[in-house]
N, C-alpha and C positions, 0 to 999 in steps of 0.2 A: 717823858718816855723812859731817858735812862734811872729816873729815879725810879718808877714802876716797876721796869725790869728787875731793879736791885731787889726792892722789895720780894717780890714773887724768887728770885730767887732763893735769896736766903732762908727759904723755907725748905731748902734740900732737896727741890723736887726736880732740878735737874740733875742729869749724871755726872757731868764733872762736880757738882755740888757734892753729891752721894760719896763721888770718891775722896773729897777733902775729908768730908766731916767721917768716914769711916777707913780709910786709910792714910791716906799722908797727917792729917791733925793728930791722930793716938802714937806715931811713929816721930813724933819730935822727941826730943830728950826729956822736956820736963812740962809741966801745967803751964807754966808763962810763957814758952813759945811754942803752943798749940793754934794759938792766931795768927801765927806766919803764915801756912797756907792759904789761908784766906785769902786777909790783906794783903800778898803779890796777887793771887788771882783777881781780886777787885782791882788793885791796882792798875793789873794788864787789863782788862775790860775795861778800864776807864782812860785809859790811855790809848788803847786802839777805837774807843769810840768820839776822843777827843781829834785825831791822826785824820779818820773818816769825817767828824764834820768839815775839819779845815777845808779838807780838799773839797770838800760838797762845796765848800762857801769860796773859795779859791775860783772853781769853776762856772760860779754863777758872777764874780765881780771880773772873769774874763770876758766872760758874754754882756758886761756892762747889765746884768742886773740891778736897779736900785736897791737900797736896801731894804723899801719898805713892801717889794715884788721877795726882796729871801724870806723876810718875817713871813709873808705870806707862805712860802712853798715849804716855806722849814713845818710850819702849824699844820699845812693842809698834807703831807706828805706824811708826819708820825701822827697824825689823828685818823688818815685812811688805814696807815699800816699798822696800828693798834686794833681799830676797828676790823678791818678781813683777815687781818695774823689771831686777831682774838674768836671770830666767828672760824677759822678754819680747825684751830684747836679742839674749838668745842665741839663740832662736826666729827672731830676727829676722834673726840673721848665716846662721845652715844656711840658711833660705829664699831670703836673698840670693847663697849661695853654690851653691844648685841651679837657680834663676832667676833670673841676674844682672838680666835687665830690670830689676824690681822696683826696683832704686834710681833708676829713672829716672822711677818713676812722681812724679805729683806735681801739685800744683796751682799755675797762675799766679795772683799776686794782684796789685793795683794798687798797692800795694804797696812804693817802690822804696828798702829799708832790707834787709840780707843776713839770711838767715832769715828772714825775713817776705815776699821777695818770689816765691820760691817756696816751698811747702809739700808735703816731700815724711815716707819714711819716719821721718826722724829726728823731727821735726816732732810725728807720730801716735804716738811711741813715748812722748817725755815728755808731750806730752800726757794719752795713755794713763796714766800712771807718775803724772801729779802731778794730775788730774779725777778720774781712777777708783780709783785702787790706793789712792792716800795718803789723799783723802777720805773712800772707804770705811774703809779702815782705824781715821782716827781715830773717827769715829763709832762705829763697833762697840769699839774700847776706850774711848770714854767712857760710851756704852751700859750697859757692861758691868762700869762703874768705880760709876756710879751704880745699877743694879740689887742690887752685892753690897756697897753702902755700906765700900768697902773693907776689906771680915773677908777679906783674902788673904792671901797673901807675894808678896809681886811679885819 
């Protein structure tokens, strides 16, 4: 999943993306550390996605989950949230492409840090993606990891 993510980022199509490769990267001093931006930005995404699994995996060996009940909930939790984070996206591009308004909807906040100071589509979609989909998700496979005391094949 994190390697996914990587991919489909690095193709500039999100905003903090947009603003590396068009502001902060032409704003280094020379050609050879134009890749600084980047590589801290990867860095920190890789480092706050490392931070997040611990404590997922922290909280499942509290609950005395096996390890082969996390293998299960780690697969079935970023293969749901892949799946409905990817299906809501796409929901969300036809929509925007038969009523452009719609990207423009959005809310002002006081706010004054990018992404946070307006909140629009993109906003509600990972929101969406990482409240709803992913939380539900793990629950129902650890739910589901503990009601079948792991007699599966995962």
């Amino acid at each position: 999943m994190v390697l996914l993510h990587g991919f489909i980022a690095g193709w500039g199509t999100g905003a903090f993306a947009i603003i590396i490769y068009t502001v902060l990267a032409p704003k280094m001093p020379n050609a050879y550390t134009g890749f600084l931006p980047g590589l801290l930005f990867g860095i920190g995404t890789m480092a706050t996605q490392i931070m997040i699994g611990m404590l997922a995996g922290r909280f499942m060996e509290r609950l005395k989950v096996p390890k082969k009940g996390i293998a299960y909930i780690a697969k079935r939790t970023s293969g749901l949230t892949l799946f409905w984070g990817g299906l809501a996206f796409i929901l969300a591009a036809i929509l925007e492409i038969i009523f452009p308004e719609l990207i423009l909807l959005g809310f002002i906040t006081p706010i004054k840090i990018h992404n946070l100071h307006t909140l629009g589509i993109g906003f509600f979609l990972v929101i969406f993606i990482v409240l709803f989909v992913m939380i539900t998700s793990f629950m129902k496979s650890l739910k589901y990891v503990k009601n079948h005391n792991m007699e599966f094949t995962a």
